[in-house]
PDB file with SEQRES, HELIX, SHEET and CRYST1 records, atoms N, CA, C and O in Angstrom:
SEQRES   1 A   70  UNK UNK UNK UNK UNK UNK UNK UNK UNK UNK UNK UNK UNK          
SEQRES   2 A   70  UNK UNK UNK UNK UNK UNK UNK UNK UNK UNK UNK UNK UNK          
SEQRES   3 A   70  UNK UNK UNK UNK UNK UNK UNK UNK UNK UNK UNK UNK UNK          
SEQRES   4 A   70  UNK UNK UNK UNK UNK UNK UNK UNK UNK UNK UNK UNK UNK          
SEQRES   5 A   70  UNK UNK UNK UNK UNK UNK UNK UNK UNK UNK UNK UNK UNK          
SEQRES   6 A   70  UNK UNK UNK UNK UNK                                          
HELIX    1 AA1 UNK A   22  UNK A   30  1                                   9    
HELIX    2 AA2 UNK A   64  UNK A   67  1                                   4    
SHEET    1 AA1 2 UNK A  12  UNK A  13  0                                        
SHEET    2 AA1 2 UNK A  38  UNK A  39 -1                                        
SHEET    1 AA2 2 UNK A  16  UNK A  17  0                                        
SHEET    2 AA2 2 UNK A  68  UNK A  69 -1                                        
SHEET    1 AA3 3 UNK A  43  UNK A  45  0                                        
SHEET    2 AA3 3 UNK A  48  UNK A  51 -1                                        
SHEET    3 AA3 3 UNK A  58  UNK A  61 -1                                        
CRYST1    1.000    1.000    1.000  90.00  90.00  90.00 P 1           1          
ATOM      1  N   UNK A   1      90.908  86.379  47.495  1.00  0.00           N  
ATOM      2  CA  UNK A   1      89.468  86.432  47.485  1.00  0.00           C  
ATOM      3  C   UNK A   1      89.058  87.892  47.306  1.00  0.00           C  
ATOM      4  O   UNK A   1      89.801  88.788  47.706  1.00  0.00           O  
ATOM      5  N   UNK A   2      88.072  88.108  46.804  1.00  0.00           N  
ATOM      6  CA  UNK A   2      87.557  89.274  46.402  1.00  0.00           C  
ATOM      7  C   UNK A   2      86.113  89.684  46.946  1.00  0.00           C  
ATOM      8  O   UNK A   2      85.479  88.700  47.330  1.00  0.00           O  
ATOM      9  N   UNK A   3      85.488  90.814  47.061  1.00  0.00           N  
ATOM     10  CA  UNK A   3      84.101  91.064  48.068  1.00  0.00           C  
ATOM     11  C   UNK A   3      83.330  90.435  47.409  1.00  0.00           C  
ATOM     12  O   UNK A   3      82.408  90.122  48.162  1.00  0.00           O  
ATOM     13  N   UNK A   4      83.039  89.796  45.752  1.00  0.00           N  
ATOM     14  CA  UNK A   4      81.513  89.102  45.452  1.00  0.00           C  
ATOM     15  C   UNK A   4      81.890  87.676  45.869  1.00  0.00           C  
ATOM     16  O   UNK A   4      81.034  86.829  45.613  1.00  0.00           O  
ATOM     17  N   UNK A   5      83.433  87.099  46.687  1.00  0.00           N  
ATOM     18  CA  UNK A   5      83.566  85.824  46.937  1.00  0.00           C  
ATOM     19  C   UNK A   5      83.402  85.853  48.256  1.00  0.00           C  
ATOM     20  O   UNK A   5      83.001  84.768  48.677  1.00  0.00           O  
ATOM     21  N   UNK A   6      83.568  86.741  49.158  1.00  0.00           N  
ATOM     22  CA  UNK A   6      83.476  87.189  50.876  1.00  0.00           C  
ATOM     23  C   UNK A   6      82.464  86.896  51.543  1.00  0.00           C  
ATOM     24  O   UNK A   6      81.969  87.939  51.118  1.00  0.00           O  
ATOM     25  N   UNK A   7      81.780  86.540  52.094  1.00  0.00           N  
ATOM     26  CA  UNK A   7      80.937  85.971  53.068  1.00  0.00           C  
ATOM     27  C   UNK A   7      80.401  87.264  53.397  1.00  0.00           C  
ATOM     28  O   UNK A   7      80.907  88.382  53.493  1.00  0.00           O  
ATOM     29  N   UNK A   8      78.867  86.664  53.589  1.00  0.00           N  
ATOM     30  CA  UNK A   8      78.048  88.375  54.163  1.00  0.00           C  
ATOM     31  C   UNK A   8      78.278  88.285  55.215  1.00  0.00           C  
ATOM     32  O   UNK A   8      78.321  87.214  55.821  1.00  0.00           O  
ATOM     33  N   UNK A   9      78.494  89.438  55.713  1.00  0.00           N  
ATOM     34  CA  UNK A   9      78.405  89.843  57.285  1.00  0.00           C  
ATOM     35  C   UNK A   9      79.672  89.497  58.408  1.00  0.00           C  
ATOM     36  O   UNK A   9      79.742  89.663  59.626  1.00  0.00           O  
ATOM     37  N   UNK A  10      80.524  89.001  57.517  1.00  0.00           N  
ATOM     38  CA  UNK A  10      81.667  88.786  57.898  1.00  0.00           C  
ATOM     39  C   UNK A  10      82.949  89.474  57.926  1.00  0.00           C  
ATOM     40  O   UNK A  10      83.369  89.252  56.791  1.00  0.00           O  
ATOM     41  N   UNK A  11      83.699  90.068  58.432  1.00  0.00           N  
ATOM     42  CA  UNK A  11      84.275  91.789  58.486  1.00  0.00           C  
ATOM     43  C   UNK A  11      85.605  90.681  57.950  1.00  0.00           C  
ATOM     44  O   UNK A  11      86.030  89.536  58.108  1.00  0.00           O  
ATOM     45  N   UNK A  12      85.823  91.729  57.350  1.00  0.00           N  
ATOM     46  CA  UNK A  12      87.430  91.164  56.023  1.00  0.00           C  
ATOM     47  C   UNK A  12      88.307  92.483  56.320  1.00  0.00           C  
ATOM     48  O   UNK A  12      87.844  93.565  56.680  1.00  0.00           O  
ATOM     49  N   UNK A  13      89.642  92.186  56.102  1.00  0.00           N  
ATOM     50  CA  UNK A  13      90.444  93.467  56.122  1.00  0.00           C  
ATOM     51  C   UNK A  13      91.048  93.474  54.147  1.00  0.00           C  
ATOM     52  O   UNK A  13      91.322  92.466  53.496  1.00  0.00           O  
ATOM     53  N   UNK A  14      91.074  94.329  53.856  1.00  0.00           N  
ATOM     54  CA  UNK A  14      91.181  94.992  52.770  1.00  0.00           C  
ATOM     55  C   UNK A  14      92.902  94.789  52.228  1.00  0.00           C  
ATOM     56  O   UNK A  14      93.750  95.622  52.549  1.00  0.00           O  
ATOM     57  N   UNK A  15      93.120  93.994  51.674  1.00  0.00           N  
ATOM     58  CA  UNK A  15      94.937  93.657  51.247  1.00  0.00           C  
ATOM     59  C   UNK A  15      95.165  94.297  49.972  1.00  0.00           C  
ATOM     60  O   UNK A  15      96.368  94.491  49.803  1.00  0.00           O  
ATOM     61  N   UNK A  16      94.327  94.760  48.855  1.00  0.00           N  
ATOM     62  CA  UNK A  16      94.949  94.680  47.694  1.00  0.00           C  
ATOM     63  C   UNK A  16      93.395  95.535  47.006  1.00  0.00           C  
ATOM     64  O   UNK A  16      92.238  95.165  47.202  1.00  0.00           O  
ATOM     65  N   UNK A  17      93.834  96.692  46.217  1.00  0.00           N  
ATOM     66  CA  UNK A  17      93.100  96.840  45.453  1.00  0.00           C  
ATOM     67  C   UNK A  17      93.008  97.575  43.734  1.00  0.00           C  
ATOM     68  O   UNK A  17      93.058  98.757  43.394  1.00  0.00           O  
ATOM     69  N   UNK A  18      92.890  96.598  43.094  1.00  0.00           N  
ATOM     70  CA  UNK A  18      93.545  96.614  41.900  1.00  0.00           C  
ATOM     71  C   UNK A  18      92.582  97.503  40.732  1.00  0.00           C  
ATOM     72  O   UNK A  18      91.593  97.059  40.149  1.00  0.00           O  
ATOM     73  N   UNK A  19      92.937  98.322  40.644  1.00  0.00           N  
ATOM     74  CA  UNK A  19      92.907  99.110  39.774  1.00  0.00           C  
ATOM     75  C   UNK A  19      93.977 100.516  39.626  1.00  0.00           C  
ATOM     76  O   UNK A  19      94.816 101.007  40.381  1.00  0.00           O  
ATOM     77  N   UNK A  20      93.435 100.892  38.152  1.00  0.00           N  
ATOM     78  CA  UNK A  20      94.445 101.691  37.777  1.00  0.00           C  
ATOM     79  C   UNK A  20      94.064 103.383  37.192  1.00  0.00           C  
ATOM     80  O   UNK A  20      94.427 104.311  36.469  1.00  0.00           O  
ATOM     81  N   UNK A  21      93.191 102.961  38.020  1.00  0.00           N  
ATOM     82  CA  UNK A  21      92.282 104.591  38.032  1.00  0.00           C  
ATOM     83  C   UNK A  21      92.959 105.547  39.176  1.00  0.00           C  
ATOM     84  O   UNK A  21      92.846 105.158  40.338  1.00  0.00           O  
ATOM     85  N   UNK A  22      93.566 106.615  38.958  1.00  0.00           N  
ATOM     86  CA  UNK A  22      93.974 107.593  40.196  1.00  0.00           C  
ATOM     87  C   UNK A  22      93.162 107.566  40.881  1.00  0.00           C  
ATOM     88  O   UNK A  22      93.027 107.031  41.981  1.00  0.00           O  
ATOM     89  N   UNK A  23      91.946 108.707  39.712  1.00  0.00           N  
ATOM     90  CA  UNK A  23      90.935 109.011  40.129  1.00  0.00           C  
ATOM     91  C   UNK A  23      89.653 108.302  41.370  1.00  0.00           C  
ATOM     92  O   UNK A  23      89.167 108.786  42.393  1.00  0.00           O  
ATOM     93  N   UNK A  24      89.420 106.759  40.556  1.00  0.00           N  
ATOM     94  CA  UNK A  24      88.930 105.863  41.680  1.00  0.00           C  
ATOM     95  C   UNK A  24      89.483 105.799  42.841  1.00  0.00           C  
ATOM     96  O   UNK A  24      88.893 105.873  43.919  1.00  0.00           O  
ATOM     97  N   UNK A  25      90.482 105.678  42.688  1.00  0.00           N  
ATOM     98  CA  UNK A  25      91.474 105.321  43.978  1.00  0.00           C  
ATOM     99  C   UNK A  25      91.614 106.549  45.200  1.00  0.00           C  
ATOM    100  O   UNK A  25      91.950 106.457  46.381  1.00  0.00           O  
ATOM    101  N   UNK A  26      91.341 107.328  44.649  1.00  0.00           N  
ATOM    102  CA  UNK A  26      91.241 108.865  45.331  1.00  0.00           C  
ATOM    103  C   UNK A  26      89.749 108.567  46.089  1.00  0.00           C  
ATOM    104  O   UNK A  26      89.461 108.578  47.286  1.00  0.00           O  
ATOM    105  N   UNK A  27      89.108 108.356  45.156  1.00  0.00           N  
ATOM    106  CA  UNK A  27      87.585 108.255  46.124  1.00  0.00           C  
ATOM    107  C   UNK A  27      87.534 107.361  46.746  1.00  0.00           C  
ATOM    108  O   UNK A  27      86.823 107.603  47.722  1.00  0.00           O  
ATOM    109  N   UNK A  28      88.161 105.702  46.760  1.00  0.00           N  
ATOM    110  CA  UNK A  28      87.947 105.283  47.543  1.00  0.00           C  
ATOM    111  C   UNK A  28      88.373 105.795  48.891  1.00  0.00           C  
ATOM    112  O   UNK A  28      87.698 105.725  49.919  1.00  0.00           O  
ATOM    113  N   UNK A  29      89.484 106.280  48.776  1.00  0.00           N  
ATOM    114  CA  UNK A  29      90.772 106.470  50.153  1.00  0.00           C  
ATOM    115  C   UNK A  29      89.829 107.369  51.316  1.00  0.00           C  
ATOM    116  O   UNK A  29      89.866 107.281  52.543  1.00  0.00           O  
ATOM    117  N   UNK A  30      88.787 108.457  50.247  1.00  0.00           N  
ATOM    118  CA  UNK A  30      88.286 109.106  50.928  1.00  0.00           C  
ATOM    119  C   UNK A  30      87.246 108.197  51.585  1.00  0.00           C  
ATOM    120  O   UNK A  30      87.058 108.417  52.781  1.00  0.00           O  
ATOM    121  N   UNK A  31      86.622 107.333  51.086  1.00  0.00           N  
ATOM    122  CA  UNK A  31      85.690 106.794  51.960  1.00  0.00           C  
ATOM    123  C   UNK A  31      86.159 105.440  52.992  1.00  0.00           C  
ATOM    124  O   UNK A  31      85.562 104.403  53.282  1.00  0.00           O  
ATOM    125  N   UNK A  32      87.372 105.927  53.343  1.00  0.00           N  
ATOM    126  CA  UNK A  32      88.306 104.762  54.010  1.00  0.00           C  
ATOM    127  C   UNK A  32      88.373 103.168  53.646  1.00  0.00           C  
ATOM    128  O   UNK A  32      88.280 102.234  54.443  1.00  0.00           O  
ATOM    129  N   UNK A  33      88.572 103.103  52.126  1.00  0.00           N  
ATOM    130  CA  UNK A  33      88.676 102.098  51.350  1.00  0.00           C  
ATOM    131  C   UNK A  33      89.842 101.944  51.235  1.00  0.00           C  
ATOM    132  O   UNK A  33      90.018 102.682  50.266  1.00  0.00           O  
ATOM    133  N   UNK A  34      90.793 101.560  51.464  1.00  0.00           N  
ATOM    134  CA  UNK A  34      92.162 101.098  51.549  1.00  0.00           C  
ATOM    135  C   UNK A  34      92.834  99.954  52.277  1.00  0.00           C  
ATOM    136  O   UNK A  34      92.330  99.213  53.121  1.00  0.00           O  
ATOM    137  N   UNK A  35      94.214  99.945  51.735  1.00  0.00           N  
ATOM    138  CA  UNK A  35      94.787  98.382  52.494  1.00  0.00           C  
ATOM    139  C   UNK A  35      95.150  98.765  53.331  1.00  0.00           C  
ATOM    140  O   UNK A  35      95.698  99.863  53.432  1.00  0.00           O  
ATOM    141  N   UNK A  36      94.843  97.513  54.706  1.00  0.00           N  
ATOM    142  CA  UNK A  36      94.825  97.560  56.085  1.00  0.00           C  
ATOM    143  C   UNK A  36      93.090  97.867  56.796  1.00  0.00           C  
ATOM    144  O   UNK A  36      92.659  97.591  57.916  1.00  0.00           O  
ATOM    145  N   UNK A  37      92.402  98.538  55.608  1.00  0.00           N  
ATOM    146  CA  UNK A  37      91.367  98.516  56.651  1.00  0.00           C  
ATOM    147  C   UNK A  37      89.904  97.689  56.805  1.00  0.00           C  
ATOM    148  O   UNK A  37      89.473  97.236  55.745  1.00  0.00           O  
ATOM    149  N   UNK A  38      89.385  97.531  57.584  1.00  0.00           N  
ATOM    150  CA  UNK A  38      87.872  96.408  57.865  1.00  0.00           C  
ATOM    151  C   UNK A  38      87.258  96.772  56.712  1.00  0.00           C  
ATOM    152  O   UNK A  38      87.551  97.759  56.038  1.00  0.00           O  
ATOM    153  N   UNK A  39      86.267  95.850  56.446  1.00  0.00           N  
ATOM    154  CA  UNK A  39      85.169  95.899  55.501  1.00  0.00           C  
ATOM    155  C   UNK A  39      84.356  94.834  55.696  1.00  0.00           C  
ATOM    156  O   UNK A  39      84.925  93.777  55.970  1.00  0.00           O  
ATOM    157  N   UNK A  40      83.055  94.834  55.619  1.00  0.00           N  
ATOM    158  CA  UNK A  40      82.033  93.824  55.675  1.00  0.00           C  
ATOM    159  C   UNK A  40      81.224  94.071  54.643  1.00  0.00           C  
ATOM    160  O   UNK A  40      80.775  95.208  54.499  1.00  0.00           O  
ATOM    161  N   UNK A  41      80.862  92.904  53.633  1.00  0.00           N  
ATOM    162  CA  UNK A  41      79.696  92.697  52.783  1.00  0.00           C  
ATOM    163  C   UNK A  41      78.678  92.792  53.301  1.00  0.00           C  
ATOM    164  O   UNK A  41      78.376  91.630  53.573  1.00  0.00           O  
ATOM    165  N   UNK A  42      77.606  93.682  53.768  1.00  0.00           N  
ATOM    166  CA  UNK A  42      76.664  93.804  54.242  1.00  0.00           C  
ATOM    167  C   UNK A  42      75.030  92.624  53.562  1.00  0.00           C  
ATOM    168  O   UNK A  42      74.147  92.111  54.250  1.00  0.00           O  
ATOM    169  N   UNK A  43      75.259  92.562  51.711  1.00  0.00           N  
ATOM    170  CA  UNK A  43      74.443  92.554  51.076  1.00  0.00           C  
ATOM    171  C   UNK A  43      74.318  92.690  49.151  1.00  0.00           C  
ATOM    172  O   UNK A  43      74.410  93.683  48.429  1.00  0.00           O  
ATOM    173  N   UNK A  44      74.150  91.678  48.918  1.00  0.00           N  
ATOM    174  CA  UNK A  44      74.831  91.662  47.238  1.00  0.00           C  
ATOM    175  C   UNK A  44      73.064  91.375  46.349  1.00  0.00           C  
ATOM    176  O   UNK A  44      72.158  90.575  46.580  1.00  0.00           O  
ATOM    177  N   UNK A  45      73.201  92.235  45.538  1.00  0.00           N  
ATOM    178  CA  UNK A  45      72.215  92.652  44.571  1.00  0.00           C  
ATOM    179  C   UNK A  45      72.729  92.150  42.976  1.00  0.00           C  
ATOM    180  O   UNK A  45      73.829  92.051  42.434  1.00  0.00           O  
ATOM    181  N   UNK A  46      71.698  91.966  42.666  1.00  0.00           N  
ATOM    182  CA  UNK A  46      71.629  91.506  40.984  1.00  0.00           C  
ATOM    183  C   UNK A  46      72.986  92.779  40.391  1.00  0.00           C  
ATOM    184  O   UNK A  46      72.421  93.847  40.159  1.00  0.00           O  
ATOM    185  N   UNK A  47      74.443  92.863  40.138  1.00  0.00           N  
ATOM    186  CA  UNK A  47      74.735  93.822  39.801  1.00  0.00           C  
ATOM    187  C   UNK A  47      75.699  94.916  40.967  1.00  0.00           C  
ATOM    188  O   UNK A  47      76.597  95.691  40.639  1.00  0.00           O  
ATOM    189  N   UNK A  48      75.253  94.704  42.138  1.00  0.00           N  
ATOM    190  CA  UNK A  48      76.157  95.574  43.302  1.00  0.00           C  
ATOM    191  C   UNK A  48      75.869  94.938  44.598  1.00  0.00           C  
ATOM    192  O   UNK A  48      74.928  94.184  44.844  1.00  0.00           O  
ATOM    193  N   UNK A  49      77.119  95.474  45.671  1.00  0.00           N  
ATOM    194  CA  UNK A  49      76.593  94.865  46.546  1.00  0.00           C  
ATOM    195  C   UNK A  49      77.036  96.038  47.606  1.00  0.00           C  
ATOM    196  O   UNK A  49      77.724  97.014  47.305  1.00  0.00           O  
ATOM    197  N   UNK A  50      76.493  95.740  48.933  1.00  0.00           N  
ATOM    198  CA  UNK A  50      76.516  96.983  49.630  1.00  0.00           C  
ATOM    199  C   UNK A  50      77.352  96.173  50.737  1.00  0.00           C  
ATOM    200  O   UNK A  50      77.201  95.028  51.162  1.00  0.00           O  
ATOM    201  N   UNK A  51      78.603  97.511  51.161  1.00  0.00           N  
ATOM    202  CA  UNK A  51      79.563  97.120  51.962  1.00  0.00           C  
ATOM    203  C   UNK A  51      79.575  98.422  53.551  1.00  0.00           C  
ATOM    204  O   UNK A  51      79.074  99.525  53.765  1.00  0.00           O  
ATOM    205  N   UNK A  52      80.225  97.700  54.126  1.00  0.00           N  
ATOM    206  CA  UNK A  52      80.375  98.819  55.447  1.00  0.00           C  
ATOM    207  C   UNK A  52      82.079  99.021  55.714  1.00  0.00           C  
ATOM    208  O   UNK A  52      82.987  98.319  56.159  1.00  0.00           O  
ATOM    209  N   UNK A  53      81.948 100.331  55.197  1.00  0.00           N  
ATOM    210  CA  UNK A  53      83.226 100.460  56.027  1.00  0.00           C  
ATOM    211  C   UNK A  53      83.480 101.730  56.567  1.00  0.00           C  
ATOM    212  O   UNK A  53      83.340 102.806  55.987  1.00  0.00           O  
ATOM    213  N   UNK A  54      84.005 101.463  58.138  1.00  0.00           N  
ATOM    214  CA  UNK A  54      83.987 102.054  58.791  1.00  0.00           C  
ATOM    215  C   UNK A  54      82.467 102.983  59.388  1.00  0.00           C  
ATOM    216  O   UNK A  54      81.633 102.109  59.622  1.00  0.00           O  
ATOM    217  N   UNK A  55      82.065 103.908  59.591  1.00  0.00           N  
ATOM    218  CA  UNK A  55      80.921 104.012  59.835  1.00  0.00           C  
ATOM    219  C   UNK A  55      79.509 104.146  58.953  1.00  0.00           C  
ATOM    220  O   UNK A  55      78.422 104.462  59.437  1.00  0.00           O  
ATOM    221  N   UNK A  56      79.736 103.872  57.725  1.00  0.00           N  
ATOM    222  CA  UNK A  56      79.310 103.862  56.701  1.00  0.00           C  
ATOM    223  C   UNK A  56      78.883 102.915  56.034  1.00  0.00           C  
ATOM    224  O   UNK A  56      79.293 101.819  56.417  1.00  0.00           O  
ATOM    225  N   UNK A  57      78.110 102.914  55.047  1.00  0.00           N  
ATOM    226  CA  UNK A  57      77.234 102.057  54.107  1.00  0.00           C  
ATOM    227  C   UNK A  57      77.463 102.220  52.754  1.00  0.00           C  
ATOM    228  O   UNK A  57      76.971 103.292  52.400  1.00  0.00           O  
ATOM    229  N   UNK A  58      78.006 101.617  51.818  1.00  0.00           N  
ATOM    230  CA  UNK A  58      78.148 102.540  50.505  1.00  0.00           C  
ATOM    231  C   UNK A  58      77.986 100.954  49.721  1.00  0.00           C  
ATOM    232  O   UNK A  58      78.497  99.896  50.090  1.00  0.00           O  
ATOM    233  N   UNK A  59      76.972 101.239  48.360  1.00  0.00           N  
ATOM    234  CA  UNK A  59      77.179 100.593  46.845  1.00  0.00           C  
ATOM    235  C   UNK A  59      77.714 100.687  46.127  1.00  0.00           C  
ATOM    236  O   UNK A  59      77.715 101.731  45.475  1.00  0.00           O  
ATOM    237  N   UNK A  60      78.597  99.488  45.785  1.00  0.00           N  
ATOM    238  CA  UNK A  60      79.674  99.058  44.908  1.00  0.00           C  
ATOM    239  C   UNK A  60      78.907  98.099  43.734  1.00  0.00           C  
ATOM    240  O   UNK A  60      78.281  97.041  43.789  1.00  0.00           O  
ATOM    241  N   UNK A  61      79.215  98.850  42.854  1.00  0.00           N  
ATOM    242  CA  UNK A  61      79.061  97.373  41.339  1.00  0.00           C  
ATOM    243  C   UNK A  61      79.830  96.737  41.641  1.00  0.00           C  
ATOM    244  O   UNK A  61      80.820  96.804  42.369  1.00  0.00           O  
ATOM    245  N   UNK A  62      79.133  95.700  40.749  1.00  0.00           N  
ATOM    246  CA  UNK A  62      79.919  94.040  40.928  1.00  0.00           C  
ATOM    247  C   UNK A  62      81.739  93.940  40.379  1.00  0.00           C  
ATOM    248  O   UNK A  62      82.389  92.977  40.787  1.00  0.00           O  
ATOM    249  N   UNK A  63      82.502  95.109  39.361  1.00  0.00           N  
ATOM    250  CA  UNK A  63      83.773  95.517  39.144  1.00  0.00           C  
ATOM    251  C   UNK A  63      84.579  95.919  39.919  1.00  0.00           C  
ATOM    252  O   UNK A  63      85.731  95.507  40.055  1.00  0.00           O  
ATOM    253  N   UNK A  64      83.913  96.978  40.649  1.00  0.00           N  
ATOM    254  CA  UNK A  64      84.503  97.478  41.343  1.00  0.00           C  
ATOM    255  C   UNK A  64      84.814  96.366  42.737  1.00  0.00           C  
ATOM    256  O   UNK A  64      85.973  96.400  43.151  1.00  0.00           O  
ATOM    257  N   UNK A  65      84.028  95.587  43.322  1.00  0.00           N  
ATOM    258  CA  UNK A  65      83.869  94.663  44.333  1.00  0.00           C  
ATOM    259  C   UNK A  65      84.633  93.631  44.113  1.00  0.00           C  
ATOM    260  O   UNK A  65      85.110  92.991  45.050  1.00  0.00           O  
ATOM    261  N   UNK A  66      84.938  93.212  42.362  1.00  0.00           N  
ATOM    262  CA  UNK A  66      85.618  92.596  42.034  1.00  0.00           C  
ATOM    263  C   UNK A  66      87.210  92.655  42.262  1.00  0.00           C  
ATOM    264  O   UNK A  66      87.892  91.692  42.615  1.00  0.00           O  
ATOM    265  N   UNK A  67      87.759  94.162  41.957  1.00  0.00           N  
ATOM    266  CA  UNK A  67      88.853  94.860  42.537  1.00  0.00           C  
ATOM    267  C   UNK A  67      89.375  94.611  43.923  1.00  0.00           C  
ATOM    268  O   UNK A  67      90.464  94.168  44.287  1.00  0.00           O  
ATOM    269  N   UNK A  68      88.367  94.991  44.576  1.00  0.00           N  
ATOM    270  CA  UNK A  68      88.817  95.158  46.282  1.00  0.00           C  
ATOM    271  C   UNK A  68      88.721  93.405  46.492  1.00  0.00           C  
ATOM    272  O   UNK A  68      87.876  92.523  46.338  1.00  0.00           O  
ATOM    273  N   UNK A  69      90.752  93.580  47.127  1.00  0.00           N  
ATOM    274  CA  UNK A  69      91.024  91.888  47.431  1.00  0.00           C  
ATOM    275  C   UNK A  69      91.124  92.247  49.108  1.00  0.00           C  
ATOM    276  O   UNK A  69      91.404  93.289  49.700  1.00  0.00           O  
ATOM    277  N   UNK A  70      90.719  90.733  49.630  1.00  0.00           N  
ATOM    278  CA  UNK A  70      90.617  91.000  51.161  1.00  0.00           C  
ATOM    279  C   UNK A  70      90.945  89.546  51.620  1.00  0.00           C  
ATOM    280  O   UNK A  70      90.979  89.270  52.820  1.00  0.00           O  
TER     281      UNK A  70                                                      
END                                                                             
């Protein structure tokens, strides 16, 4: 399952995230986007949806959300 299939408000742990961007992958890590850790769909928009992880709030397009498996 993937975050635009995840249930709002429901905290998911993060197993798999597929892409093949360093670069992306670098920014996520920094915003503690990685496997093993919580995440909750806060809220999904025409196009992105807004997730929490860890103490934070951040917008993801619908690709990128597509990526992150949980």
């Amino acid at each position: 399952m993937n975050l635009l299939t995840a249930s709002l408000g429901k905290e998911y742990i993060i197993r798999h995230i597929a892409t093949n961007d360093d670069e992306l992958n670098q920014f996520l890590f920094s915003l503690g986007c990685y496997t093993g850790e919580p995440i909750t769909v806060v809220s999904r928009r025409r196009g992105h949806c807004t997730v929490s992880i860890k103490d934070g709030r951040y917008s993801i397009d619908d690709q990128l959300a597509r990526a992150i498996e949980v």
